[in-house]
N, C-alpha and C positions, 0 to 999 in steps of 0.2 A: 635141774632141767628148766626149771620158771627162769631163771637168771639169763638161760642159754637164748631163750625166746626173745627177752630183751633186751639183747646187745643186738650192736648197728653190724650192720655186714664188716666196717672195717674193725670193730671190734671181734668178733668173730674169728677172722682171717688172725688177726694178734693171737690173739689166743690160742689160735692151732698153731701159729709158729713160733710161740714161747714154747709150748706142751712139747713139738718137735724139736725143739732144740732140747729138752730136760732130758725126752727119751734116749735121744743120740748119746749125752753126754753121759748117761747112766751105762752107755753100754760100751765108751771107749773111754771110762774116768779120766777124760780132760774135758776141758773148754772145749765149744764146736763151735764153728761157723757155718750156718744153714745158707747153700749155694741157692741163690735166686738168679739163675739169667733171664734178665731179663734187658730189654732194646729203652732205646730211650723214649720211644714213641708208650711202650708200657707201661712205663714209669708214669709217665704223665697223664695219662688216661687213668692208672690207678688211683693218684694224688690228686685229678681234678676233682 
């Protein structure tokens, strides 16, 4: 829980969508691809 307090928000976001992609692939024993739709105006506001 100390470690979870600090990581940076975009670290965080990683990590919950590593941990989702693990749970996915545990439960359909293949590779997943975790759908993000996302615009490109998104994209960019996340990445600034």
């Amino acid at each position: 829980m100390v470690l979870i307090g600090r990581r940076t928000a975009e670290e965080r976001v990683i990590c919950f969508l590593v941990g989702l992609r693990k749970r996915w692939s545990h439960i359909n024993n293949n590779s997943v691809t975790v759908p993000l739709p996302m615009t490109r105006q998104d994209i960019a506001i996340f990445s600034a």
